[in-house]
N, C-alpha and C positions, 0 to 999 in steps of 0.2 A: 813495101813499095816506096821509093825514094821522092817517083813522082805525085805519093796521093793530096789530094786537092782537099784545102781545111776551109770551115766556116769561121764567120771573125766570130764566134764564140772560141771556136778552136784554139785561133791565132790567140785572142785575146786572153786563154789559160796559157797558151805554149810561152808567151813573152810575160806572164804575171802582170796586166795589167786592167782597166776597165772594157767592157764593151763599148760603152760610149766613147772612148779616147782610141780604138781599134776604129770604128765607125771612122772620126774625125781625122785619123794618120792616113786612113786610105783615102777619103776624100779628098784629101791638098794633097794626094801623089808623094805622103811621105813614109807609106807603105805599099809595096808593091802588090797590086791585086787584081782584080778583073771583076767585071761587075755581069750575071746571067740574070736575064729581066731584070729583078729589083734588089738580088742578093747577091752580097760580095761573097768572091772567092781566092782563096790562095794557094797557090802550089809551094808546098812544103820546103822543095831544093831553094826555090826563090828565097823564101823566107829564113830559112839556113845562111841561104848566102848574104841576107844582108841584116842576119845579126852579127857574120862573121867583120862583114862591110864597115858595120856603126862600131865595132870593139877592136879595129886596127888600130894603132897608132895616126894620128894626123901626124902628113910631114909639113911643115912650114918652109916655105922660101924665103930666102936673107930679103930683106927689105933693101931699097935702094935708095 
């Protein structure tokens, strides 16, 4: 199922990083999540799409 919904333990194995730094990217809205009572949640495709999001190329504008 493309839509199933992860806990930040999930996320936090799917991106190889800590629980606590999972906790802290979703809190400043620097991961995308939803919060049910007191547990955060993420949808998978979201999270797909913004590993896909943070591993494009940055384009830069000419300065002026």
């Amino acid at each position: 199922m493309n839509d199933e919904i992860l806990t930040i333990r999930e996320v936090a194995e799917l991106l190889k990083i800590n629980e606590k730094t999972a906790y802290k990217l979703a809190a400043h809205d620097k991961l995308p999540g939803f919060r049910v009572g007191g547990a955060w949640r993420f949808k998978r495709s979201t999270i797909e799409a913004w590993i896909d999001a943070q591993s494009a190329p940055k384009v830069q504008t000419p300065k002026k």
